[in-house]
C-alpha positions in Angstrom: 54.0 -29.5 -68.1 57.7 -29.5 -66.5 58.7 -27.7 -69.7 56.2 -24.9 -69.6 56.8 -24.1 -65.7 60.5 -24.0 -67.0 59.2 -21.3 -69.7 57.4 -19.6 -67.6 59.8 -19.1 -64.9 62.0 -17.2 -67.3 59.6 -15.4 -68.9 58.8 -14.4 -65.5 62.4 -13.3 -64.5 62.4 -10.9 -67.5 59.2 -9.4 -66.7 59.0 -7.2 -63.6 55.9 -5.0 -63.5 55.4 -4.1 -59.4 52.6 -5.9 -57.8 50.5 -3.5 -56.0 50.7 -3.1 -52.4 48.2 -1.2 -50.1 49.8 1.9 -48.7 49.5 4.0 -45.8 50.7 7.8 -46.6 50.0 9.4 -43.8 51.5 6.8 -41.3 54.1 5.7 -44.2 53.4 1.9 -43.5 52.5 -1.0 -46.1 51.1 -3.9 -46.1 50.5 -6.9 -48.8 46.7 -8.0 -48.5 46.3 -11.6 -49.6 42.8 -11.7 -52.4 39.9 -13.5 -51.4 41.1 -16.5 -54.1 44.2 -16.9 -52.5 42.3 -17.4 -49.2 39.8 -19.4 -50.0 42.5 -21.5 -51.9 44.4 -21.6 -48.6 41.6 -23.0 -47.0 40.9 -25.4 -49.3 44.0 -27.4 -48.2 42.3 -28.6 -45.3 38.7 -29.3 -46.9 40.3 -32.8 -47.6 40.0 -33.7 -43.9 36.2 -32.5 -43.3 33.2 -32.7 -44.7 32.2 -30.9 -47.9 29.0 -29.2 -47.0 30.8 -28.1 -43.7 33.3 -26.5 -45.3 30.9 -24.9 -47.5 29.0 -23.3 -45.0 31.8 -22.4 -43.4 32.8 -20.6 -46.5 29.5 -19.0 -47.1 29.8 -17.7 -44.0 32.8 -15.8 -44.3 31.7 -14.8 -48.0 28.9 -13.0 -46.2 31.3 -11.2 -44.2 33.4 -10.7 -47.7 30.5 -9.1 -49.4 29.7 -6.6 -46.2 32.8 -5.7 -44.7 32.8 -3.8 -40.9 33.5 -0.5 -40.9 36.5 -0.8 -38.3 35.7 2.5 -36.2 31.9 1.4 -35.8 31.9 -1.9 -35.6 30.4 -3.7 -32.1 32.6 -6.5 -30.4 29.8 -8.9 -31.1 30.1 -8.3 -34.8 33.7 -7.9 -35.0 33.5 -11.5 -33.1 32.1 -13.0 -36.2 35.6 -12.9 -37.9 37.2 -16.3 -36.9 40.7 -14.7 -36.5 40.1 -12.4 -34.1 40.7 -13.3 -30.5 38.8 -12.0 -27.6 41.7 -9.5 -27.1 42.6 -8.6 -30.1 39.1 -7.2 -30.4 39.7 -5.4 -27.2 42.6 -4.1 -28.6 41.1 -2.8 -31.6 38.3 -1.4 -29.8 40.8 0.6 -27.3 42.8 2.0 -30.3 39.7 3.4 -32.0 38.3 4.5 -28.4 41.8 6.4 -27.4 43.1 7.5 -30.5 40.0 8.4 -32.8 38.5 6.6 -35.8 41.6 5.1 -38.0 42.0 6.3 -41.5 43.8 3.6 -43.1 44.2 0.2 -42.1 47.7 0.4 -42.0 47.2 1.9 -37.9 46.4 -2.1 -37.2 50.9 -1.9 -37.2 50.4 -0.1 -34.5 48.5 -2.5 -32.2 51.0 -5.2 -31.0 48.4 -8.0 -30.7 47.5 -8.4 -34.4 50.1 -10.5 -36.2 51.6 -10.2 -39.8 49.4 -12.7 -41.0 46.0 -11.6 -39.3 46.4 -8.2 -40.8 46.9 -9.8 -44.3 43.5 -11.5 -44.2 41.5 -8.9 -42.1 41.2 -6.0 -45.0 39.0 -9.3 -46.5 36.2 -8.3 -43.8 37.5 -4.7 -42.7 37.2 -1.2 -44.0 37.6 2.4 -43.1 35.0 4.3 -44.2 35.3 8.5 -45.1 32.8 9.5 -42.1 34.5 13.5 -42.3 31.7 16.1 -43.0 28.7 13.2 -41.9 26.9 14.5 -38.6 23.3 14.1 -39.4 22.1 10.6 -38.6 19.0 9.1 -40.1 15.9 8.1 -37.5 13.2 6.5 -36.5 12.2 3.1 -38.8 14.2 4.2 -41.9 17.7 3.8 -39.1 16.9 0.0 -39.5 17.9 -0.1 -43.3 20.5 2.3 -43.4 23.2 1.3 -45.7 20.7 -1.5 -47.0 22.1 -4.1 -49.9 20.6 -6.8 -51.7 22.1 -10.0 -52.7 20.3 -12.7 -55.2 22.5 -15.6 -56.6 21.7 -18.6 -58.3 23.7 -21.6 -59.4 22.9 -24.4 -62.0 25.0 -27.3 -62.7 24.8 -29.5 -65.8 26.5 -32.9 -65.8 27.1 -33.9 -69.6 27.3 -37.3 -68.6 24.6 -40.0 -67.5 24.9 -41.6 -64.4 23.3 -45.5 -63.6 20.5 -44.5 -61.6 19.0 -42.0 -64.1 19.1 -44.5 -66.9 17.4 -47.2 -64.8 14.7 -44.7 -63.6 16.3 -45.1 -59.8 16.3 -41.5 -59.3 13.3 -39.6 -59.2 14.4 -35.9 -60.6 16.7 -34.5 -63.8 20.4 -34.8 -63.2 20.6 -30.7 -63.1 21.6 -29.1 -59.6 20.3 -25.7 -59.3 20.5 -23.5 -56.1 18.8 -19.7 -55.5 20.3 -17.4 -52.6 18.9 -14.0 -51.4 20.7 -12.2 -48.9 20.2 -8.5 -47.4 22.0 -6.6 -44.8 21.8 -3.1 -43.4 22.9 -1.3 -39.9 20.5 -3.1 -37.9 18.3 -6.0 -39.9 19.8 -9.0 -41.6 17.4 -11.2 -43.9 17.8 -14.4 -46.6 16.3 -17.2 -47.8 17.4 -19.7 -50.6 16.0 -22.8 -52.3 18.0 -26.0 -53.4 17.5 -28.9 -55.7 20.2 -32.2 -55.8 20.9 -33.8 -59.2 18.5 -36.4 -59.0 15.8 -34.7 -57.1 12.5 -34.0 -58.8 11.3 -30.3 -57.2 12.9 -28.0 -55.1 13.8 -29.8 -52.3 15.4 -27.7 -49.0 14.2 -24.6 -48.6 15.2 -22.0 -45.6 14.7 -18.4 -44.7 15.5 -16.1 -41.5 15.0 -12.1 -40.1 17.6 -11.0 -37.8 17.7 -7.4 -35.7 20.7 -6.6 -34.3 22.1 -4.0 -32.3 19.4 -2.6 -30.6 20.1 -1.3 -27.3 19.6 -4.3 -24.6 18.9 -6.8 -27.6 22.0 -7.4 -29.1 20.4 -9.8 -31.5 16.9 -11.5 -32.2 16.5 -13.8 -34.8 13.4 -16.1 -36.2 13.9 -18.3 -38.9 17.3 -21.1 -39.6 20.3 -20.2 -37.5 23.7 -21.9 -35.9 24.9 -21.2 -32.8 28.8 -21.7 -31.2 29.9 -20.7 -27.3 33.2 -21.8 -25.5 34.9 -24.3 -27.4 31.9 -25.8 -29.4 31.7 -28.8 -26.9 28.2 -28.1 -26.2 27.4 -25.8 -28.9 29.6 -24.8 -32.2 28.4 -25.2 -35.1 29.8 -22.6 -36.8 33.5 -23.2 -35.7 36.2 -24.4 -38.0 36.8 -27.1 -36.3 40.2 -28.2 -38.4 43.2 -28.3 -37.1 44.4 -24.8 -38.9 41.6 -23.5 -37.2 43.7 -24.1 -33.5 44.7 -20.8 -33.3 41.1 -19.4 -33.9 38.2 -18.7 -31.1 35.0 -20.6 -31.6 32.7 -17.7 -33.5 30.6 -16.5 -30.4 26.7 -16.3 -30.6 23.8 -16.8 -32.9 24.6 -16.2 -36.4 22.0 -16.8 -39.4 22.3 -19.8 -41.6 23.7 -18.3 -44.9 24.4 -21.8 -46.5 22.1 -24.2 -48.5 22.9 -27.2 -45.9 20.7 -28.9 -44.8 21.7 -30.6 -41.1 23.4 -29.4 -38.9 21.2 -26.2 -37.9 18.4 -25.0 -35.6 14.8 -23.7 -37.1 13.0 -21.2 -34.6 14.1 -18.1 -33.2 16.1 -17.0 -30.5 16.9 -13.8 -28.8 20.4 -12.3 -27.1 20.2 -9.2 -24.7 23.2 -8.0 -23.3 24.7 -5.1 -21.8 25.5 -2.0 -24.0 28.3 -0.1 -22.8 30.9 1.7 -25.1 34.6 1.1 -24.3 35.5 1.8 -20.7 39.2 2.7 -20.1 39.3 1.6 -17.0 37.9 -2.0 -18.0 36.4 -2.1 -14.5 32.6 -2.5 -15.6 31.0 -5.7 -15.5 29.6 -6.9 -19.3 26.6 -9.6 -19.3 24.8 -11.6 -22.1 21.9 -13.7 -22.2 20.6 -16.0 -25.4 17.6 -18.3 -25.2 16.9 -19.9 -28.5 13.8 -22.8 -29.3 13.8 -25.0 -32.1 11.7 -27.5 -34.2 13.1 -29.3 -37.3 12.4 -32.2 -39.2 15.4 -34.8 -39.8 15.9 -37.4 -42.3 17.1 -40.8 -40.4 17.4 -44.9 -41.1 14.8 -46.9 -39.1 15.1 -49.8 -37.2 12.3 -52.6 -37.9 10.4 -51.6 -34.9 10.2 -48.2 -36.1 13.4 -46.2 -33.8 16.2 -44.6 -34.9 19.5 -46.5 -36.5 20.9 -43.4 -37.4 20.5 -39.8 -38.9 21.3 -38.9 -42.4 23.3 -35.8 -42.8 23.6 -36.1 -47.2 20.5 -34.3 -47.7 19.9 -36.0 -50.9 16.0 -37.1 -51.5 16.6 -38.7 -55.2 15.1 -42.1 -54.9 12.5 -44.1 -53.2 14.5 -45.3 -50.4 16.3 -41.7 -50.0 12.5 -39.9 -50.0 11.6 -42.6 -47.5 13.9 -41.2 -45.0 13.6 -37.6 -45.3 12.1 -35.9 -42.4 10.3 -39.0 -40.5 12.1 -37.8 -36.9 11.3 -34.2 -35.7 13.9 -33.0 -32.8 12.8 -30.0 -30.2 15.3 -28.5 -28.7 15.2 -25.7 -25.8 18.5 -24.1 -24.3 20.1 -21.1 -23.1 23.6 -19.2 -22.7 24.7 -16.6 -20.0 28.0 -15.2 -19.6 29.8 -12.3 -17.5 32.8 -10.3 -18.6 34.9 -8.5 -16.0 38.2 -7.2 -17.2 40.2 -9.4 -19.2 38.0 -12.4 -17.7 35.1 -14.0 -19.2 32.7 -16.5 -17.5 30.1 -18.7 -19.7 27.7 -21.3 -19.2 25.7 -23.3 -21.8 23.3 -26.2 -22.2 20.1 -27.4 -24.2 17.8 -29.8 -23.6 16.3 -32.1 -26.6 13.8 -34.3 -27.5 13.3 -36.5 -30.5 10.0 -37.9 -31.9 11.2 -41.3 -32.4 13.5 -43.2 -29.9 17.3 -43.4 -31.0 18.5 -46.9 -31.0 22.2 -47.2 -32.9 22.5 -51.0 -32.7 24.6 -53.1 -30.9 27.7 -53.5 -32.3 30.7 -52.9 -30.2 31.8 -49.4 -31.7 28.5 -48.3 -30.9 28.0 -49.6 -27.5 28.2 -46.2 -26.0 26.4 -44.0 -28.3 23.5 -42.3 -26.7 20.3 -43.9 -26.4 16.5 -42.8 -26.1 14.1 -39.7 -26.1 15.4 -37.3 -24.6 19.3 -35.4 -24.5 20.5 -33.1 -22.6 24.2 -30.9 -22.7 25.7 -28.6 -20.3 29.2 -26.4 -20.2 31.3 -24.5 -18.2 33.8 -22.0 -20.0 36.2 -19.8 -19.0 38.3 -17.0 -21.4 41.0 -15.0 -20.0 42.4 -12.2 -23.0 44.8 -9.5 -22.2 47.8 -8.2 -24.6 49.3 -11.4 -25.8 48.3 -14.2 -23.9 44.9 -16.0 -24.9 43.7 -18.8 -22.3 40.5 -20.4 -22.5 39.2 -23.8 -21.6 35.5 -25.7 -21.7 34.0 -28.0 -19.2 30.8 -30.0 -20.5 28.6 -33.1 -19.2 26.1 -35.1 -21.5 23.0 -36.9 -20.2 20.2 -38.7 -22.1 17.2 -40.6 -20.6 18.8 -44.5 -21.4 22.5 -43.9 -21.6 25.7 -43.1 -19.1 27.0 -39.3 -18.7 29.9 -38.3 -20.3 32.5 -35.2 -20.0 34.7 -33.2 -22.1 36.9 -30.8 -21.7 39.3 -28.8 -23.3 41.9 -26.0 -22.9 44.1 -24.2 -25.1 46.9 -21.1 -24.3 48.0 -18.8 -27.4 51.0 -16.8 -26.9 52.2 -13.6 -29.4 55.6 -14.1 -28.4 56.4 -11.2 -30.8 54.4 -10.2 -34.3 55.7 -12.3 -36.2 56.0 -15.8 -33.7 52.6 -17.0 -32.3 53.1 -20.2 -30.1 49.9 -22.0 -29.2 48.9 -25.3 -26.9 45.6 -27.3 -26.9 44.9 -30.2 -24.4 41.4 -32.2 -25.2 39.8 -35.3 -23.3 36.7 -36.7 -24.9 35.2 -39.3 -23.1 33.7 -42.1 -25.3 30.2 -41.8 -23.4 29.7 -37.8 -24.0 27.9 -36.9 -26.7 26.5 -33.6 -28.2 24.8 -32.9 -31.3 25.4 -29.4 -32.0 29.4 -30.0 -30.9 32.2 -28.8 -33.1 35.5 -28.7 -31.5 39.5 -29.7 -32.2 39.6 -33.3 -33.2 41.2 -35.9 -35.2 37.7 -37.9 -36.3 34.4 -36.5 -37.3 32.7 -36.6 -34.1 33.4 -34.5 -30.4 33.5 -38.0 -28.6 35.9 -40.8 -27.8 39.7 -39.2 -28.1 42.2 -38.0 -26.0 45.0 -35.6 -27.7 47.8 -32.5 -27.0 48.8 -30.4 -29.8 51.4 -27.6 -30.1 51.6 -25.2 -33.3 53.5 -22.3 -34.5 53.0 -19.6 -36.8 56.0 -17.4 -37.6 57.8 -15.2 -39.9 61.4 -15.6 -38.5 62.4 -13.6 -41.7 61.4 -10.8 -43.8 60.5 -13.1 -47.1 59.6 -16.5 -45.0 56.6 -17.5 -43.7 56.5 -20.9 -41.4 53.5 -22.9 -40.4 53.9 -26.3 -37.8 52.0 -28.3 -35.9 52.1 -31.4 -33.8 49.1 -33.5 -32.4 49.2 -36.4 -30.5 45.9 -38.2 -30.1 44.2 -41.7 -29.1 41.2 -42.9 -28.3 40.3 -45.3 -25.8 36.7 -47.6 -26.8 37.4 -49.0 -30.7 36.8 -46.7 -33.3 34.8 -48.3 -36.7 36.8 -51.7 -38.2 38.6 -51.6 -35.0 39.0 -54.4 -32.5 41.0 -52.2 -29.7 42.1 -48.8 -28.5 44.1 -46.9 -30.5 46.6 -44.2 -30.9 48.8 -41.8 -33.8 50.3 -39.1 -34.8 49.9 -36.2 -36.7 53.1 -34.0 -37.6 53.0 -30.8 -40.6 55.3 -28.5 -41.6 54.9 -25.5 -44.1 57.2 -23.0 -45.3 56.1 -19.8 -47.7 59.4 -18.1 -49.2 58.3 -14.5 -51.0 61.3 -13.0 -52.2 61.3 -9.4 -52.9 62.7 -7.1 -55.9 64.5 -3.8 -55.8 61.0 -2.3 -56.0 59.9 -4.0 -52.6 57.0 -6.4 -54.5 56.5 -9.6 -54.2 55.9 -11.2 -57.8 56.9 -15.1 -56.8 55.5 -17.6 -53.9 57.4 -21.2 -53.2 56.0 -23.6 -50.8 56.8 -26.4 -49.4 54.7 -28.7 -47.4 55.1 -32.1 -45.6 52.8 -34.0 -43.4 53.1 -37.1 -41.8 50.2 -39.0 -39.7 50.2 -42.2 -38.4 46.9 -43.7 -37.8 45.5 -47.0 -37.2 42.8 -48.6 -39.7 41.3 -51.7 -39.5 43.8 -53.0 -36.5 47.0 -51.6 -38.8 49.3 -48.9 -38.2 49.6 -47.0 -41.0 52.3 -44.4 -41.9 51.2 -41.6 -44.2 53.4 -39.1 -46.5 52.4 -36.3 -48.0 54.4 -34.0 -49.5 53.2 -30.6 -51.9 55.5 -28.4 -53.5 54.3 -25.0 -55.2 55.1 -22.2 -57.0 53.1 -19.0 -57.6 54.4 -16.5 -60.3 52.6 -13.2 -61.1 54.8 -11.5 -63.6 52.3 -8.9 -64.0 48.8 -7.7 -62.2 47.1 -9.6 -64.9 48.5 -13.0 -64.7 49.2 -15.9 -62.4 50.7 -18.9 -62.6 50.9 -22.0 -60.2 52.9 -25.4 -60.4 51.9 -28.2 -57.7 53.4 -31.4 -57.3 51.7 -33.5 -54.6 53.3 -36.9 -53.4 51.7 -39.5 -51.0 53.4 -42.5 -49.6 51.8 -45.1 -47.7 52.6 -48.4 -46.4 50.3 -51.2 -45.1 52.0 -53.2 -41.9 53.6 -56.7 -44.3 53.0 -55.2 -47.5 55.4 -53.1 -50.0 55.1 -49.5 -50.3 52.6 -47.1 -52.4 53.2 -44.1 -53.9 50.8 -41.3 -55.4 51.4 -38.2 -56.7 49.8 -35.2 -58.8 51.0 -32.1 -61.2 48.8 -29.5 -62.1 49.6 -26.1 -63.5 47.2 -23.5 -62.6 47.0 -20.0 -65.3 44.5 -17.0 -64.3 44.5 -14.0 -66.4 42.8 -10.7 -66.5 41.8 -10.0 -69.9 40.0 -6.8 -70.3 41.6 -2.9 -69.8 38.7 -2.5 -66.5 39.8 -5.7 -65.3 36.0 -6.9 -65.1 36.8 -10.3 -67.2 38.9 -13.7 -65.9 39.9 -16.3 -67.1 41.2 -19.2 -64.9 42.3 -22.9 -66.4 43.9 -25.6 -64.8 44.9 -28.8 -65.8 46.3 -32.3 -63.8 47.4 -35.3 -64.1 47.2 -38.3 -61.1 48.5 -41.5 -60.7 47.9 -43.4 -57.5 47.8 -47.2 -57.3 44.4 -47.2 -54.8 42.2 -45.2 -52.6 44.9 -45.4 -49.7 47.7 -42.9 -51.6 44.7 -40.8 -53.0 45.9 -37.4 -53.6 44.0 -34.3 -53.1 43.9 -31.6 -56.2 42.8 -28.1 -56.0 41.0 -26.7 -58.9 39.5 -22.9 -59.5 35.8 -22.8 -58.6 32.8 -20.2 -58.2 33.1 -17.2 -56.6 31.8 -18.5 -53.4 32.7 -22.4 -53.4 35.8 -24.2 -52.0 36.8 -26.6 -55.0 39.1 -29.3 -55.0 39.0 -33.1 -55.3 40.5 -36.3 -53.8 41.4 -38.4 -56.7 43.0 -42.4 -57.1 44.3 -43.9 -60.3 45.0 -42.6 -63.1 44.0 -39.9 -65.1 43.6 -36.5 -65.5 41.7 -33.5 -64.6 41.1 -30.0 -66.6 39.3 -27.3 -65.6 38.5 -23.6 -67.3 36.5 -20.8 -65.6 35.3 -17.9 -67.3 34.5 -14.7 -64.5 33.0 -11.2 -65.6 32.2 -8.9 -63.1 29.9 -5.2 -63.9 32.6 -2.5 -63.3 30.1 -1.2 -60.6 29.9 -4.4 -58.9 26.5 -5.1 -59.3 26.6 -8.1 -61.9 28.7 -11.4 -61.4 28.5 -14.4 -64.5 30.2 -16.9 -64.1 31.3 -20.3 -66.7 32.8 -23.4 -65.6 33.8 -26.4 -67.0 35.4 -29.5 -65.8 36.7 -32.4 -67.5 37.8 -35.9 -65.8 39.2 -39.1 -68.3 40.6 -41.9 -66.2 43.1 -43.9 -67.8 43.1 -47.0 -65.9 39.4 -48.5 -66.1 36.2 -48.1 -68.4 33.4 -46.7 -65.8 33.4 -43.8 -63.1 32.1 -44.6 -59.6 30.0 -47.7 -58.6 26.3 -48.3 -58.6 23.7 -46.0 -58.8 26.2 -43.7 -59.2 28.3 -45.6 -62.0 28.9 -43.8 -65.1 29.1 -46.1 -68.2 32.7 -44.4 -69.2 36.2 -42.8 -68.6 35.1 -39.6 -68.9 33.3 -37.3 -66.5 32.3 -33.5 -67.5 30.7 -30.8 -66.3 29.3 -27.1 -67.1 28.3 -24.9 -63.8 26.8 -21.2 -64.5 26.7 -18.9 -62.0 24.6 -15.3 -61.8 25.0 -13.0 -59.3 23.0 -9.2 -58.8 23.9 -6.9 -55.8 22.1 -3.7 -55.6 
């Protein structure tokens, strides 16, 4: 593998076709837009830290966006807000350039607004267009103005393993081993509609189902929806589900409002309707008019949970897999109301908010008694309620959240948390974040900065940077410093760490001003107690992207992970893969993307995380340990029209260093795991 990224790199150096860059000829500036791969594969370097269905949604999300870009000159703030890069006031911005200048005819004018950063304005032609409006004044009425600009998604997905697992040979699992997933999505000026159906491996029927109608801007009602749908305000202490919660999501503003449930997860969500009116002004140059909102939202749903003997709550389940008896046994025995509300008033560059629900579950919720549970919350009936404050103007960004939990058998807790973002210049953006999570607060909708899964129980300051200090680098850095103050899981006392990363991106440039290679280089270092240990972690990835052409791509990663346990002798792991995609018909409507890696860690403490190419709309990557190796080929072909998307995939794991896969149920009776995944996709 050494030897062909050796080969390739000259190969490379002796071909020099331009890349194409996205030009502006009437304002003679340019700009290199990073593909929707790329950023999905960007993202995917943080998926190791949360959970996978999270991350999916998260992704399915933006994919929505993807698929139905903004016109930029007609966009509202409220949906521009659904783009997690945008800040409060670079949407002002935006909206004040369009306002005093006229519609933009490129998106090469966003140069010309100093609050969007080099590295925003790569991403935002992902969710952004300028549409040719010249000649258009007619308008269309009436009912038909609800489905202007109508289009029609339906997708499905099917996964066969070619391998058996334990539990199907045994008859523990109820269902076929096939995973199969139908989506349908529509969108248009003013309605917004989907459902889907999903079936686990191992499941015998269909087994989540889901479906919502939204109408949105409409006058006073800024939005009404009935049917599945997340909702995020302030800082996600109360509410914010559909945050990105990460901590490469610091710089980015909590996604604002009620926004459907595009994804096939199934917790995590609210299933009723709810209903924002707010005011409906256009721009004002003087900014002196006051703005308000109002949401109230209702919901019933069904969740899966482990029992106590005496029939309360243990704990909810959040896999949403219903494949054997015991599974099935726990789906959907606990039904949660929930009731709440959100007002806010802008004035200015000043925004004022207030949120808070109220909820009540049909069984009790009793966690147990063991010391890292002694202050979860207890009982019936929960209730949350926050206090945030956003102040936007040019380059500074300030916002903060107050919040206070309460449920009928357990002690209040608060949260708060602040953060400051500063555009010191376009290409240097400085930002601070203070957090304070009392172990006694509790929210079950919360999704804010932390180190651990859960919005509880941890203290922490972090400062990062994002910079280009020159033309061809790129630098990324952060620094968090956290603890927590009851004992965390296999802990006996308080604890505290570290958390320290540093990435630089060097692009140099040819004679013809393109970019054809990328090298990385990223380090991290956290120190975080387990079990009562300190424990120092390593990671290093190296990478290099070569395109010697618009048809083909190549990409070398290293990974290396060193750990040491207090008393005990170092560990090392590390990964290569080489990653080739090609383009391989004249209309560029066929890919091909394969990928191949090889890992050796001794254990699960130096695992080593290995991204792979996936589906169109899927983050894919895998944390590995031992030793073995990993191949992967995708076939893509995409209708020169757009309207038709098949997709191939197959995946291919041997381990080297033991004679089964996994462990119980979920043991496979070999060193060798492999997989074919089919994708079809219509859009009309």
């Amino acid at each position: 593998m050494v030897l062909l990224s050796f080969l390739t790199f000259f190969w490379v150096v002796g071909i020099t076709e331009p890349k194409q860059e996205l030009i502006d000829d009437d304002f003679h500036m340019s700009y290199q837009s990073v593909s929707w791969d790329d950023f999905v594969q960007s993202l995917s370097y943080d998926a190791e830290t949360a959970t996978g269905q999270s991350w999916q949604d998260y992704l399915l999300g933006l994919e929505q966006l993807h698929t139905n870009p903004l016109d930029i000159n007609t966009a509202t703030p409220e949906e521009m807000a659904q783009i997690p890069f945008l800040t409060a006031g670079q949407i002002q911005d935006i909206q004040a350039y369009v306002h005093l200048d006229g519609p933009m005819k490129t998106l090469g004018e966003l140069a010309l607004i100093p609050s969007i950063d080099t590295e925003t304005r790569r991403i935002l032609p992902l969710f952004l267009y300028v549409s040719d409006r010249r000649g258009k004044t007619g308008r269309t009425t009436g009912f038909q103005s609800l489905f202007a600009g109508h289009r029609h998604t339906i997708d499905t997905r099917t996964d066969v393993p070619l391998y058996h697992r334990r539990g199907f040979q045994t008859g523990y699992y109820r269902g076929d081993a096939l995973y199969n997933r139908i989506r349908y999505n529509m969108t248009s000026s003013h309605v917004q509609a989907g459902a889907h159906a999903e079936k686990d491996a191992g499941e015998k029927w269909f087994d989540s189902y889901g479906a919502y109608l939204m109408l949105k801007n409409l006058g006073t009602v800024r939005n009404a929806i009935i049917g599945d749908f997340r909702a995020g305000w302030g800082e996600g202490l109360v509410m914010g589900a559909r945050s990105l919660s990460g901590k490469s999501g610091m710089m980015n503003p909590t996604s604002q409002g009620v926004r459907p449930m595009t994804g096939t997860g199934e917790t995590g969500y609210m299933r009723g309707a709810a209903i924002t009116l707010g005011s409906n002004v256009p721009y004002q140059t003087d900014g002196k008019r006051i703005t308000w909102q109002t949401t109230l939202f209702a919901s019933y749903n069904l969740l899966d949970a482990t029992l106590n003997d005496d029939g309360t709550v243990r704990t909810f389940v959040t896999t949403g897999y219903h494949r054997s008896e015991n599974e099935i046994l726990k789906k959907n025995n606990t039904s949660s109301t929930v009731l709440g509300a959100h007002a806010q008033l802008g004035y200015r560059h000043l925004t004022f908010g207030v949120t808070g629900y109220w909820q009540h579950l049909s069984r009790k919720l009793s966690p147990g008694n063991e010391r890292y549970r002694q202050w979860y919350p207890r009982g019936n009936n929960f209730g949350n309620i926050g206090l945030s404050v956003v102040y936007s103007h040019y380059r500074w960004t300030a916002s903060s959240e107050l919040a206070y939990s309460l449920s009928s058998e357990s002690r209040g807790g608060i949260a708060a948390f602040g953060k400051v973002i500063y555009l010191a210049t376009r290409n240097w953006k400085l930002g601070l974040a203070g957090r304070y999570y009392s172990h006694k607060y509790y929210s079950f909708y919360s999704s804010a900065l932390s180190e651990n899964s859960e919005t509880r129980n941890e203290t922490g300051v972090m400062f990062r940077v994002e910079a280009t200090p020159w033309r061809n680098w790129t630098l990324t850095s952060y620094i968090d410093f956290f603890s927590d103050y009851w004992p965390r899981y296999h802990m006996t006392h308080s604890s505290n760490g570290q958390d320290f990363m540093i990435e630089a991106r060097w692009q140099p440039t040819s004679m013809t001003n393109s970019a054809r290679h990328e090298l990385s280089l990223r380090y991290n270092l956290k120190r975080k107690e387990s079990s009562d240990i300190m424990i120092p972690h390593h990671r290093v990835r190296m990478q290099w992207t070569a395109e010697p052409s618009d048809r083909c791509k190549l990409q070398t990663t290293g990974n290396l992970h060193v750990a040491t346990n207090t008393g005990e002798t170092r560990k090392v792991g590390f990964s290569v893969s080489e990653n080739i995609k090609t383009v391989m018909l004249r209309n560029r409507s066929m890919v091909l993307t394969v990928m191949g890696a090889y890992f050796n860690t001794p254990d699960y403490l130096t695992r080593v995380y290995v991204y792979e190419p996936a589906l169109w709309n899927c983050i894919s990557g895998t944390t590995y340990f031992g030793q073995g190796m990993r191949a992967v080929a995708g076939l893509r072909y995409t209708h020169p029209r757009g309207h038709w998307m098949v997709e191939g995939r197959y995946s291919l794991t041997k381990m080297f260093d033991r004679d089964y896969i996994a462990s119980g149920e979920d043991m496979i009776p070999g060193n060798i795991k492999n997989d074919i995944s089919i994708q079809i996709r219509y859009t009309i």
